[in-house]
Structure formats: structure tokens, C-alpha cells
N, C-alpha and C positions, 0 to 999 in steps of 0.2 A: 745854424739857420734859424731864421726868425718862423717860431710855428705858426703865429697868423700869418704869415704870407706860406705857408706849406697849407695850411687847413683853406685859405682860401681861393686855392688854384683853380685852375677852371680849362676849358676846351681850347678859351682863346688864346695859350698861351704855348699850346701845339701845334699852331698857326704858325707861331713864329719860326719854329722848327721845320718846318714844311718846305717844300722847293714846286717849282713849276713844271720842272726836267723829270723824268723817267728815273727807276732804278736804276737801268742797267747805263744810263748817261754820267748817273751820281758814279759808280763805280771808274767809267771810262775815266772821269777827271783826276778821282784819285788816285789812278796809274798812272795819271800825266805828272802830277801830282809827284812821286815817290818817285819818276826817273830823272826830273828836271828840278827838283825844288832843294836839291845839295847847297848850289849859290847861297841861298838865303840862310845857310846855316850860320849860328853865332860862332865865334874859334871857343870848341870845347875848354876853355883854361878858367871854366869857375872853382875856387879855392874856397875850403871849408871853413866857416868864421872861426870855428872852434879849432884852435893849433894842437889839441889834443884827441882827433876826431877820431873813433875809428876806421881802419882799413874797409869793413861791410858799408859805413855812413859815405866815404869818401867816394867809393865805388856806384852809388848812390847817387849822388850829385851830381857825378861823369856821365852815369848812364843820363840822367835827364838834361845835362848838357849836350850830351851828344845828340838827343835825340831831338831838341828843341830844333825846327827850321827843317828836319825830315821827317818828322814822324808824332805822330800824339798818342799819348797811352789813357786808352779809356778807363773810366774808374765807376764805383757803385760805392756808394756809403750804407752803412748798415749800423741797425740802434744795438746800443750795447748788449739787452734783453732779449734780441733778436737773433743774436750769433750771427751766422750768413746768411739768413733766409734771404734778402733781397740781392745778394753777389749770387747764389743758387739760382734765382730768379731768370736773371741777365740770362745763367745756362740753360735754362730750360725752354729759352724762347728764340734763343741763337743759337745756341750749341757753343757757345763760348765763354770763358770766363773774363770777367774783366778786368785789366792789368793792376788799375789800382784796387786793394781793398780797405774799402775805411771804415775805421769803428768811432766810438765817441766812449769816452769816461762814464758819462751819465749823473743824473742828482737827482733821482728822483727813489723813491722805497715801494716796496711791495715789488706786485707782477708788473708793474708798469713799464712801457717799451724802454722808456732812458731809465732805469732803477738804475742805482748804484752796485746792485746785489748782482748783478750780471758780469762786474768785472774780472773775475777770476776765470770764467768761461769765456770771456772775451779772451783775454790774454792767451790762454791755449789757442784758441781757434785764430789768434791773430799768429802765431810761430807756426802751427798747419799752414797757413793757407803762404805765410814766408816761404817754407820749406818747398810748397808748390810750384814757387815760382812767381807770387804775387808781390808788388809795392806795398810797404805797410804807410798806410796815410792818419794818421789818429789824433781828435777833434777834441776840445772841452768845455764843457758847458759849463763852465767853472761854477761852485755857489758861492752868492756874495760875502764876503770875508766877516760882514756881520751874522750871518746866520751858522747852522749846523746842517748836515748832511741829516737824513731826506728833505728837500722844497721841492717847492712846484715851482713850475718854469716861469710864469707870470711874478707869483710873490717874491724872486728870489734871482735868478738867473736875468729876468728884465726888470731887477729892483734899479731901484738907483743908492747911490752915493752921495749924503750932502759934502762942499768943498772940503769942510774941516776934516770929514772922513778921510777924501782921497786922499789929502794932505796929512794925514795921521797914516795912510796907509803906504804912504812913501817916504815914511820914518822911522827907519829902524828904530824897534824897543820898545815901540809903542803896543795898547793892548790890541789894534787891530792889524798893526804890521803882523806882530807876532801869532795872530789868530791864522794869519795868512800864510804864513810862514809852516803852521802846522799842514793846514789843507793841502799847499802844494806839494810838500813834505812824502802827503799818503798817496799824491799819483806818481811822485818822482818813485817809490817803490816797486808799483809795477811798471814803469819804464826801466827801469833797475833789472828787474828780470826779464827783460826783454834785451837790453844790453850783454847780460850772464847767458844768453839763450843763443847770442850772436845778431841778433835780428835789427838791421838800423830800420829807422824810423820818419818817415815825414812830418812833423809835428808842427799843428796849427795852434799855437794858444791864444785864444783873447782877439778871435775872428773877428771879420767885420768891423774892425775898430772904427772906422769913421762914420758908422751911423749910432742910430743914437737910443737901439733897441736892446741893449745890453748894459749888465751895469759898468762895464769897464770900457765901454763906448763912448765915442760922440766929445773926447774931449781932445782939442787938437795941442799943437803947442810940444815943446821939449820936457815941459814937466805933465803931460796928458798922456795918455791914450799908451801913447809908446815910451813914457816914461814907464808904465807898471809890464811892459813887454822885455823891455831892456835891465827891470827887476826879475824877474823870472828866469831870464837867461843867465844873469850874474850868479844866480839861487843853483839852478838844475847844474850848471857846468864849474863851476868853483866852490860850493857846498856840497852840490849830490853828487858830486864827480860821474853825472851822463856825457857819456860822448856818443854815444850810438844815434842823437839824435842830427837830423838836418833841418834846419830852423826856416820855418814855411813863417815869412810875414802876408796879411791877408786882410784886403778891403774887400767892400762891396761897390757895386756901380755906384757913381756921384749920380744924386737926385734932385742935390740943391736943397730939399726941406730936409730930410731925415739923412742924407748921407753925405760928408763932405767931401773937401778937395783928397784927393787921397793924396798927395803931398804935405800933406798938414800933420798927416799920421805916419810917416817914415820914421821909423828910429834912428838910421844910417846903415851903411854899406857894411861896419863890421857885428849886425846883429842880426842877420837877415841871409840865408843863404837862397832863398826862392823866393821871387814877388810874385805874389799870387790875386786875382779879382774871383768875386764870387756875381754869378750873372742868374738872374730869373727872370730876364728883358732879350730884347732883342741884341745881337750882336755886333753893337754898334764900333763902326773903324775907328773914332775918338778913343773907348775905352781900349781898344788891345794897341795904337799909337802912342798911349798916356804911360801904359808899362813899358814899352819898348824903352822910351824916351828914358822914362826912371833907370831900367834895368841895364842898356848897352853901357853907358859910362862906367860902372861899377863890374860887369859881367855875370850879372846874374839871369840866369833863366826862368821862365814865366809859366804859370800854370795858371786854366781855371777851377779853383780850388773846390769851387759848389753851385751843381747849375740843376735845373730843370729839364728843359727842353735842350736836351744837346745843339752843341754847337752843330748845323750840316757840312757837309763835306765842301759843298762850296765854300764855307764861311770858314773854313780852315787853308780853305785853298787862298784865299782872301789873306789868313791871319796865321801864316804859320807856324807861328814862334811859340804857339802854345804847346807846353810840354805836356800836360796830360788833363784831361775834367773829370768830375768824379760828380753824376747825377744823385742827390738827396736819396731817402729811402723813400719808394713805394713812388717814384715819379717817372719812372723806369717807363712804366705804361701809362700812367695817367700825364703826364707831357710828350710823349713819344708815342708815335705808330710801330705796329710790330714790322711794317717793311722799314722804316726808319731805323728801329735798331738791328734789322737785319743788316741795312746795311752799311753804317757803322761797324757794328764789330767782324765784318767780312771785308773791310776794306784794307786795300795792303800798308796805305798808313796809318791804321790803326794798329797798338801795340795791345796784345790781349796776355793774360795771366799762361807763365812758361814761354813765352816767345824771345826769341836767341837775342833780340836787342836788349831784356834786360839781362843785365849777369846774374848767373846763375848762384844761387846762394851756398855759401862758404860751408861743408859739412858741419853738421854739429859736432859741437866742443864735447868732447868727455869730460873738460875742465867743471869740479863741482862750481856753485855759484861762490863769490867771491864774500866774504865777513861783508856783516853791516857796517860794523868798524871797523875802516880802511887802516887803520891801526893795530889791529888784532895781531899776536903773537904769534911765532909759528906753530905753537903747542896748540894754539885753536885752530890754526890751516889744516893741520895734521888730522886733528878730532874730526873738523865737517870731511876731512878725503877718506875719512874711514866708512863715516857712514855715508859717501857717494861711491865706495870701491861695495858696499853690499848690496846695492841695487840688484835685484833680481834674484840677490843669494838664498833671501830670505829675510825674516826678523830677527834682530837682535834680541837674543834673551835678556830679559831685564828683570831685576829684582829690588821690591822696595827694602830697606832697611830701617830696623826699628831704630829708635835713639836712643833707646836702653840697653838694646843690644847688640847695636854695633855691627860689628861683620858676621853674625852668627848666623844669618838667615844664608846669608854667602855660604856660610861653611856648610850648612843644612846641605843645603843643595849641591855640593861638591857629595858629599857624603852620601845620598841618593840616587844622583844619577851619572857621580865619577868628573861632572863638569863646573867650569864655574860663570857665574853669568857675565855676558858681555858688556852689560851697561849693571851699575847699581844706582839705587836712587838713597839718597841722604835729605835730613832736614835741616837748615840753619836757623837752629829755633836758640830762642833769645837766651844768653847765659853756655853758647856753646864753648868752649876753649879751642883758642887759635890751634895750642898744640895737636890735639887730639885731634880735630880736623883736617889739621896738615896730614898728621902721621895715618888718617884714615885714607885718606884722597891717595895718597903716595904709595901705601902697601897696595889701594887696586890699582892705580895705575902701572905699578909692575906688575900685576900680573897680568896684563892685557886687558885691564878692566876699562870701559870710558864711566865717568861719573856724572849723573845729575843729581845737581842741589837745588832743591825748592828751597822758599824764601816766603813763607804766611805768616809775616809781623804781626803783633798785637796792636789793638784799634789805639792810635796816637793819643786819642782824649784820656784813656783810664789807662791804657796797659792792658784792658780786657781780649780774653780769646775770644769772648762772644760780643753778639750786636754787632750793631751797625752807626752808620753816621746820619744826623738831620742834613736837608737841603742848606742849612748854614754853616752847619761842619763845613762839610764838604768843601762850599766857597770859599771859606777860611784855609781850608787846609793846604789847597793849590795858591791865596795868596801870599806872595812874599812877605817876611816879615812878622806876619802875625806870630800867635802864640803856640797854633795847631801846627804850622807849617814849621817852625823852631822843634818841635816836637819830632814832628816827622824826620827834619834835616837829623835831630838826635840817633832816632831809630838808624838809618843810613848812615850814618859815620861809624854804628856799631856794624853794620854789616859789614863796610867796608873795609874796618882791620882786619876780616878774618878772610873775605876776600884778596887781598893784600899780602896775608901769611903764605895762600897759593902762591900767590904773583911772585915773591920772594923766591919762592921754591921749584918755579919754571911750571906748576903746575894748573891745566888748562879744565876747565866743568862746564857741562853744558846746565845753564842758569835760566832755571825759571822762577821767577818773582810776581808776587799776588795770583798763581792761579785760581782759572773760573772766572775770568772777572764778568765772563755775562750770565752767569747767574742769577735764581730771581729768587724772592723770599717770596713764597708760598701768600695765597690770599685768606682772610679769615677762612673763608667758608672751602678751603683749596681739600681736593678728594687727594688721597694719596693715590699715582697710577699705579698700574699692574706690576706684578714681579717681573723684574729684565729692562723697565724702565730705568731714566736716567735719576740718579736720587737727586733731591734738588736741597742742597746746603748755599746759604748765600754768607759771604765772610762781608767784614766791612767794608771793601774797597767794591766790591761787587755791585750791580746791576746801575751804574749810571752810565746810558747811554749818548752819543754825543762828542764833539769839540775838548770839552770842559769837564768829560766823565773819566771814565775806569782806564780808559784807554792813554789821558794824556796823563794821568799817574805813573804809567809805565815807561811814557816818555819819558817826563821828567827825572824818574829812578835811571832810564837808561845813558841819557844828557850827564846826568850829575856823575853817575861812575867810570864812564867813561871820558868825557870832555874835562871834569871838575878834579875828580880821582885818577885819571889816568890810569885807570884797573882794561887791561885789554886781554885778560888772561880767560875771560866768557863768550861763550856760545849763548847767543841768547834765546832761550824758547818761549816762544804765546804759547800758554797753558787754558784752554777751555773747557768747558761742561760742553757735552752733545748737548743741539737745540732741542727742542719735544712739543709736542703738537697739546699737551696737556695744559688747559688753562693755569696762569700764572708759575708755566714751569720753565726752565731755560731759552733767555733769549737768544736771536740770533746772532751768528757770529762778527758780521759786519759792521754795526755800531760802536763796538769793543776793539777792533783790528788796530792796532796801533802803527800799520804800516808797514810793509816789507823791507824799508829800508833799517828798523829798528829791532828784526827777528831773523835767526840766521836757521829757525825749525818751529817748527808747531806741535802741538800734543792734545791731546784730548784725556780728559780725566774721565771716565766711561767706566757705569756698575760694571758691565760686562758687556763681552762679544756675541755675535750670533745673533743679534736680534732681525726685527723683519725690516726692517733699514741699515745694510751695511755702512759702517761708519766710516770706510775709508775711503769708497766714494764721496762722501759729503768733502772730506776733509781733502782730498786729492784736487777737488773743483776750487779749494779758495786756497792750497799753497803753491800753486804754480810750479815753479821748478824745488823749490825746498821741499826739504825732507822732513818727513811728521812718524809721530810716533804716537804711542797710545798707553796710560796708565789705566788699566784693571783692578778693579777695585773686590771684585766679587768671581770667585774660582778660577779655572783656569782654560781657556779655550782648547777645542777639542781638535782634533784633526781634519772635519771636515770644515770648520768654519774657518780653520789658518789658510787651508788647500783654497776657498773663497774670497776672504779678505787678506787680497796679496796688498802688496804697496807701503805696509808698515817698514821705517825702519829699524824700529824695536818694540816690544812690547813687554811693559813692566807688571808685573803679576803681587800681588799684597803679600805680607809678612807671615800670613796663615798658611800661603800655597808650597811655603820653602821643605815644608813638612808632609805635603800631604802627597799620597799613593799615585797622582792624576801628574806629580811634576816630571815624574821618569816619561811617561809616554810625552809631555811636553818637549820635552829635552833630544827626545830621540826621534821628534816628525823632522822630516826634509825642510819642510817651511821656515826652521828654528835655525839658528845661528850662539852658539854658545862662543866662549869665548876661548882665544888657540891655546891649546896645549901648549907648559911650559917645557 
């Protein structure tokens, strides 16, 4: 939605929503309504564009096929920062919830309603309210391909594009194709886990295209508007392999200045499974004749995608065909009367959230989530079903391992507490030998060990363990060709033999590479914080946030070993420092995320547990259905803090704890998972 026309709503526009007739007359009709209005139904045979749809997406299109021409299903849109408060809303003022629930992606940082920072709390509250029995409807306020995540809606979302742009941006390999290519990249992963969750999807991208308030608006034409819609769809369903989604295309009412013919912006019949208008005008018989006309020849079904003032029950009785609307947030009341939404969502064709017309949602899948790399070996299928078969078991005991000494802290703790640990942690520090890290990796994994290898290269410029990189490094480093970037590719070809000698050996590691990368380097004048704080080390790849920061390093390491190297024998883990409220101490995690489709776990590098902000909350709110774990750096958690911070699915404890008095009662709490007797 365009926010000056949200900020600038007004009384008169509840007017238009309004009828002359009585409540209880509005009702009469809509029973008239729902026992005679069958005739008008379209024949239910719209087909999914995507031949690879899922069974929940197809079920999806049926259900609003079917209901188009009997029935509308009411909807509420809610900001991504917001969770459900305004879908709540709707309940508290009807006692009803409404069928559709829509959220939005968001771009904006901080507390702001559209942050970006809300989307991990979105996505859970979006598979609740699925599980409910609601439609998921989900919206994006894309950022323009020239900028980085956080903008503001003005400088950025209603930026524009000069032509060379577009046309650089409908070029594959170009620097802003390819910028582009990253951004959709990080929402195709939480769509990803909403597909792995079961949950299909109504998915509006690059809304409103025929006007001329956004930057990927207002351009008509076969290479316009719906040239970059029919990019997107090529991108999410033959690159991100999404199939859960049902592809909502979506104008706004023709205005003549600001909004065009909406035929001008059609992509075709096979990119489009819903034609959808967005209305915050009157509901005029042109506009819902204008989709009809578009929609019968093809069979697809119509919705209004984003309104204000609800359509009234007359005006549906008028316009049947519309499958469901879904009012902006906070216009609930401010364009609606409360007898108006009373009587809306109590009308019998109205379809509200759990009601038997939409189907009932598919049980959830015990199936864990699926590799990032659709390519991944079975020895890595096996690894993630291990740790999705310990859900609830408890944590995996985890032990780091020195590099001097090898399995010794292992045997420590066999020799201690009788057990051996479930996960070990290794380093692939520069000059290891292929052999010995085979024959290391291979002696745990007989004995029912899983293995994580970190990966903290030396800085490309010197070979140094310490410092950092200039704002030129940096640029250099990510560009092709140069000298730093030759350096770096060096560094990775060394990793990659020794990754390889696994591969060779059937052997599978759950692989984290540059952790911490949000990390901050301390300010001059920076206080050290309290004991139990998080210690703040920043390595060189660390604290650039951003597009072009710490995050697309990760990409590019994960692109080049898997696409370039064909290495698919990794799990791959985002490796973090806890955030911290301490000036210039750890940033947050979201600037850093390099996307769910590029991590198949998460971790957290943490002095220690117990403190007065549990860390598995934080970390449970941004991995959605992935599994996270946690490296301790400093003693060993006690029993009431394990019994508290459930959720882990291992926790790796440092190379001092394998010896000390604290690791037997470790070993022997309930919360602990060692690893099976042989």
C-alpha cells in the first residue's frame, strides 16, 4: 500500500462503505445471496501455473476457486513488527477472526512497524495462525535493488529507477541484476521455511504495478512492470525451487494520472494464478467487470487483494466473483463502522479463519527441513534427521577439540563420565593434512559422533590471524579478479581439498565458516562489560553490515563450494556472537543473516549460559524451523539453567571442561544427550 494514501485517510471514505438499508436488511440479502448466487459460480478448473505445485498450494487455488461466485473470505493485513495485533483486533470487536491473514516482509530497522527485524516472528506467527485454519496472504515492500536493507519507505521502496537501471536490472550478470538477485534470494528463505513447515502461500510481489508509487511501478509494456514479475517467478520456482507458493498478480484501480490501464501490466496466463485489484475508492462495476473480462478466458479467480473501506454486502452481491479482500492494517476501524464489521464477518457469505469452506490444513510434517543444497548427500540428510529425531530429547553433548590434541578431550570425557560426546568440534586451520582429518572425522563418526568443523581463515592481505580489513580491502576483496579476491579464491581451493578428502570418504560435517561475523571491534574509549557478558573478539571478515558486507562472504564461500566445487557433503551453520546492549559490542543478528536458504543450522558462540537474557529464546525467534546450537566458551552449565534453556540441539563446552569435576554432573542431567553406546 502506498503510505500517503494510508496516512491520509479521512471519515469520507467510510462513507463510501456505508449503505442506506438497515443491519438486519444487509444480512437478509446475504442469505439471499448464499442460497441463489451458485449460478454465478466460475467452473472450479483453475490450474496451478507452476507444474510443480505443491499438494497444500493446489488445494489453495481450489479452495478460492471454489469459492469465488459463492462466497468471499474476509481478510486483515498486519505489519510484519506487529505480529497479529490488527487480525486480533478484527476478534475483539466481532468475535471473529478473519479468513485471510496477511503479513508483509518489511524494510525498514529498528522498532519500526515494517522493520525487517520482525521477520522471524512473523514466520512463526504466520504457520500458527496456518495451523488455525487461516489463508496465508504475504506482501513485499521490496527495497530498491540499488540500496541495502534498512530504508525508509519514501527514499527507497517509492525510489525510482533510471531506464539504464531497469534495463541493467533485467540483465542477467549485471551489478544490479545480481544485487537483486541476492535480496530476493533472503526472502525466498523464509518462504523456504514455510514450504518445509507445509504452509502454501498467496504471494503478492511488486503490487500495484500499474501505478506509479513504487519503484518497480508504473512501467507498462512486455519488458515493464511485468517483465521484473515474470523475473522473480523464473528466480523463486526454477532457482529456489518454491512451490508452496500461489502466484497473486495485483493492480490498483485505473486513475488515468497515477495508475494505468491494468492490461498494460498483465504478464500472461502462465505467471499469474490470481488476478487480484487493490481498492481505496468506491466500488465501482467497471473495475470488478475489467477483471472478470481479463480472468474468465484464462480461468482464473479474482480477489481484492487491499482495501480500506470494505466492500458492503450489497456491493458483493453486485460483484460476486470476488474471492476474498483483505483490509490494510489499523483501517479496520478507521474506514469501517463497528456495526459494518459486525456485519461482514457474521454474514453467511462471509468466510472467516477455521471455517469448513477452507480446507483444513495438512498435519504437520515430522519431516526435518530439507538441505539448502538440493544437492546435498545422503550422509548430510542423515546428519540434519539426527538432530530433528532429538527434538525434545534434549542437547547434544558437544565437545571442542584442541588441534594439538586431537581426540583427547573426547577421551577425557569418556574417561570421566564413561560417555562420549555426541557432536565434536574440530578447526580447519591452515596447514591441516587431508589425511589426519579424514582419519579424524571417520574414527568419530564410528562411533556415533556427528562432527563440526569451523573454518577462521587468515586475513587474505597478510596471512595475519589478527586485524582487520580497510573499507577498500573489503571492496576489493568481493571484486572479481582483483588481487585480494585471487587471494581469497587461493585460501578456498585450500579448503576445499580437504573438504573433498571427506567427500571422497562418504564423510558428512556440519560446517561453519567465518564465525561471529556480527561482531564489533570495541571503540577507543569502549568499558569492558561485566563478567557473564558476551566477550567481544571481532576477526577480519567481521562487522560489515549490509548487501556487500560479512554476510555476502558467506554467500559467495557457500556458491563457490557447492555450485563451483560441487562439495555437497556440508551442513552448513551461521556461526554468531550474542547481540549486547554494551556500547560498541555485538551487533545484531539480521544485517549479517545471509539467508535461510544458505544455512541448514545456527550457533551461537556465547562466554556462557545462565545469564539474565536466555539465549535460546533470542536465537529460536530468528531460526524458524532450523535447528541451533550453542558453543560455550566459559564452564559448564548447570542444571538449572539446562532444565530452562531447553531448545538447544547441542551444546559444545571448551577444551578446559573435558577435565574438570562439573563435566560428570553435565553428562549425567536429563537435559544431556551423550552420544549411543557402542
Amino acid at each position: 500500500m502506498n503510505e500517503e494514501r494510508a496516512d491520509g485517510y479521512d471519515s469520507r471514505v467510510r462513507a463510501m462503505s456505508g449503505s442506506s438499508v438497515g443491519l438486519w436488511r444487509r444480512i437478509f440479502l446475504a442469505a439471499l445471496l448464499a442460497m441463489g448466487s451458485a449460478c454465478l459460480a466460475q467452473t472450479p478448473d483453475a490450474q496451478p501455473i507452476d507444474a510443480d505445485a505443491t499438494p497444500a498450494a493446489r488445494t489453495l487455488l481450489h479452495d478460492l476457486d471454489a469459492i469465488s461466485g459463492n462466497a468471499t473470505i474476509g481478510g486483515q493485513h498486519n505489519y510484519p513488527n506487529t505480529v497479529s495485533m490488527y487480525s486480533d483486533r478484527v476478534f475483539d470487536l466481532t468475535g471473529e477472526f478473519p479468513g485471510i491473514f496477511g503479513q508483509d516482509f518489511g524494510f525498514s530497522g529498528g522498532d519500526d512497524k515494517d522493520s525487517a527485524l520482525g521477520r522471524a516472528s512473523m514466520i512463526a506467527e504466520v504457520i500458527r495462525e496456518y495451523r488455525a485454519g487461516a489463508v496465508i496472504a504475504l506482501t513485499w515492500h521490496a527495497v530498491r535493488p540499488t540500496d541495502d536493507e534498512p530504508v525508509t519507505f519514501r527514499d527507497s521502496v517509492q525510489g525510482h529507477l533510471s531506464d539504464w537501471e531497469w534495463h541493467q536490472l533485467l540483465t542477467p550478470g549485471t551489478d544490479i541484476y545480481n544485487r537483486w538477485s541476492r535480496q530476493v534470494d533472503r526472502i525466498a528463505g523464509y518462504l523456504k521455511e514455510l514450504q518445509d513447515a507445509g504452509v502454501p502461500v498467496l504471494f503478492r510481489p511488486y503490487h500495484e504495478m500499474n501505478g506509479n508509487w513504487f519503484w518497480w511501478g508504473g512501467r507498462p509494456g512486455p519488458e515493464g512492470s511485468a517483465a521484473l514479475y515474470r523475473q522473480l517467478f523464473e528466480r523463486y520456482v526454477h532457482v529456489n525451487h518454491l512451490h508452496n507458493l500461489v502466484w497473486v498478480w495485483n493492480v490498483n484501480t485505473p486513475n488515468g494520472s497515477s495508475a494505468g490501464p491494468v492490461v498494460e501490466y498483465f504478464p500472461g496466463a502462465g505467471y499469474a494464478d490470481v488476478l487480484t485489484m487493490d481498492n481505496y475508492g468506491p466500488y465501482q462495476p467497471e473495475f470488478y467487470q475489467s477483471m472478470v473480462a481479463l480472468a474468465d478466458p484464462i480461468h482464473k479467480p479474482i480477489a481484492l487483494a487491499e482495501v480500506g473501506a470494505m466492500p458492503s454486502l450489497e456491493a458483493l452481491a453486485q460483484q460476486p466473483r470476488w474471492a476474498y479482500f483483505m483490509m490494510w492494517s489499523g483501517m479496520a476501524e478507521s474506514a469501517n463502522t463497528l456495526d459494518q464489521l459486525e456485519a461482514m464477518f457474521h454474514a453467511p457469505n462471509i468466510v472467516n479463519r477455521g471455517d469448513q469452506r477452507i480446507s483444513k490444513p495438512a498435519p504437520a510434517s515430522s519431516t526435518p527441513p530439507s538441505p539448502g543444497d538440493p544437492d546435498a548427500t545422503i550422509e548430510v540428510r542423515t546428519l540434519l534427521q539426527k538432530l530433528a529425531s532429538e527434538e525434545g530429547k534434549g542437547a547434544l553433548a558437544g565437545q571442542t577439540l584442541n588441534e594439538s590434541g586431537a581426540m583427547v578431550e573426547a577421551q577425557n570425557v569418556q574417561t570421566a563420565t564413561g560417555k562420549l560426546p555426541a557432536l565434536v568440534e574440530l578447526d580447519l586451520a591452515t596447514g591441516t593434512d587431508a589425511n589426519t582429518l579424514t582419519a579424524e572425522v571417520r574414527k568419530a563418526t564410528d562411533q556415533g559422533e556427528l562432527v563440526l568443523l569451523r573454518w577462521s581463515p587468515p586475513r587474505p592481505t597478510d596471512n595475519s590471524t589478527a586485524g582487520t580489513l580497510t573499507d577498500f580491502e573489503w571492496a576489493e576483496l568481493l571484486k572479481p579478479e582483483t588481487d585480494l579476491n585471487q587471494r581469497w579464491n587461493t585460501q578456498v581451493d585450500e579448503a576445499a581439498e580437504m573438504l573433498r578428502a571427506l567427500a571422497n570418504k562418504h564423510l558428512a560435517v556440519l560446517w561453519s565458516p567465518y564465525p561471529g561475523a556480527n561482531a564489533a571491534a570495541p571503540p577507543a574509549a569502549f568499558v569492558a562489560p561485566p563478567d557473564g557478558a558476551p566477550k567481544i573478539t571481532r576477526t577480519w571478515w567481521a562487522g560489515y553490515p549490509g548487501l556487500n558486507g560479512s554476510r555476502e562472504l558467506y554467500v559467495r564461500l557457500y556458491e563457490r563450494l557447492t555450485l563451483q566445487d560441487k562439495l555437497h557433503n556440508l551442513a552448513w551453520v551461521w556461526e554468531a556472537a550474542p547481540p549486547s546492549f554494551f556500547p560498541g559490542a555485538n551487533n545484531s543478528l539480521d544485517a549479517y543473516f545471509p539467508g535461510a536458504l544458505h544455512i541448514d543450522a545456527l550457533m551461537l558462540d556465547a562466554n556462557a549460559l545462565g545469564g539474565r537474557f536466555p539465549l535460546n529464546r533470542m536465537i529460536s525467534q530468528f531460526a524458524g524451523g532450523k535447528p541451533y546450537g550453542v558453543r560455550v566458551a566459559a564452564g559448564i552449565p548447570g542444571s538449572e539453567t539446562l532444565a530452562r534453556e531447553t531448545g538447544w540441539r547441542w551444546i559444545t563446552l571448551s577444551p578446559s571442561a573435558s577435565t574438570s569435576d562439573a563435566i560428570k554432573a553435565f553428562y549425567a542431567d536429563p537435559h544431556v544427550v551423550a552420544a549411543p553406546q557402542q
